[in-house]
C-alpha positions in Angstrom: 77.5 178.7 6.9 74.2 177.3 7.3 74.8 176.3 10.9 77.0 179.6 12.4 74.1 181.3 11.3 71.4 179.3 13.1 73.6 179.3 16.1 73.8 183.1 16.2 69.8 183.2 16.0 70.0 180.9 19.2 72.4 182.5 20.5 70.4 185.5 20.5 71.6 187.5 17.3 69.9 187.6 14.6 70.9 190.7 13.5 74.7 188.5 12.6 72.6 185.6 11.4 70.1 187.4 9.0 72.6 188.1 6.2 73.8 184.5 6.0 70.2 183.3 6.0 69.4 185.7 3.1 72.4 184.8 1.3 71.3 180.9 1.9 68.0 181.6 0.7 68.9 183.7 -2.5 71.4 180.6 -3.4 70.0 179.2 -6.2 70.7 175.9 -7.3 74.0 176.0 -5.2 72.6 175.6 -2.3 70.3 172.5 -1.3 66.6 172.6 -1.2 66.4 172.2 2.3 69.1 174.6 3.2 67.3 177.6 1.0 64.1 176.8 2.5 65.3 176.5 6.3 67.2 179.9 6.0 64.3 181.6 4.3 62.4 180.3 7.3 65.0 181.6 9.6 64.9 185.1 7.8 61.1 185.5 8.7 61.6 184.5 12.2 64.5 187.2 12.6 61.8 189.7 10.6 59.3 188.9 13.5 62.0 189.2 16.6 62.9 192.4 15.0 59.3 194.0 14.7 59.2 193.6 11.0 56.1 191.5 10.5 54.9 192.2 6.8 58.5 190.8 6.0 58.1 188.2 8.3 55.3 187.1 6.0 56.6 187.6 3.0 59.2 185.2 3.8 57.0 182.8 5.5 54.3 182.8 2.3 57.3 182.8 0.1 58.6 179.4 2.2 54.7 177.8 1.7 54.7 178.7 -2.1 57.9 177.7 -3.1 59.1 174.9 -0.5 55.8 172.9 0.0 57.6 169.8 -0.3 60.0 170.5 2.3 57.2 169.0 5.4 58.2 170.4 8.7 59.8 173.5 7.1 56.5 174.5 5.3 54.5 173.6 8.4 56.4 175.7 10.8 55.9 178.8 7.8 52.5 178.3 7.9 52.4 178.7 11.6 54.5 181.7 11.1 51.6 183.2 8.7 49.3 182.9 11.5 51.2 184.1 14.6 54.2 186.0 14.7 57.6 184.1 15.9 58.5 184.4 19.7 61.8 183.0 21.6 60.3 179.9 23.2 60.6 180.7 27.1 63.3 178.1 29.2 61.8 176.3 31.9 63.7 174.5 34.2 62.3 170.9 36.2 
């Protein structure tokens, strides 16, 4: 589930990929560690792309308190704390 949803946020809807995120996140136990925290992630990026920042930063904060040990996860929520998310742009050679 983990992975339709992330490739509807690439694909450019997140609106289809923010209830399987949430539901990721809100897992419990049954979902792995890394999986909860890289769809609560994902939920606070699709918060920012959607105008929604004070979600956006409950999400990341909640990603930072409760996922610390998860490195690049935690990192990339603590960025999102400081900046809202943006699409990165394509460039082409």
């Amino acid at each position: 589930r983990y992975r339709l949803a992330w490739l509807d946020f690439l694909r450019g809807r997140p609106d289809q990929a923010l209830p399987v995120f949430t539901a990721l996140a809100d897992g419990g136990k049954t979902v792995q560690v890394a999986i909860r925290a890289s769809a609560l992630l994902y939920v606070g990026r699709t918060h920012d792309l959607a105008g929604h920042r004070e979600e956006a930063r409950k999400a990341y904060q909640k990603v930072v308190d409760d996922y610390e040990t998860q490195g690049r996860t935690a990192a990339a929520a603590r960025s999102g704390l400081l900046t809202p998310y943006r699409r990165p742009t394509k460039t082409y050679p």
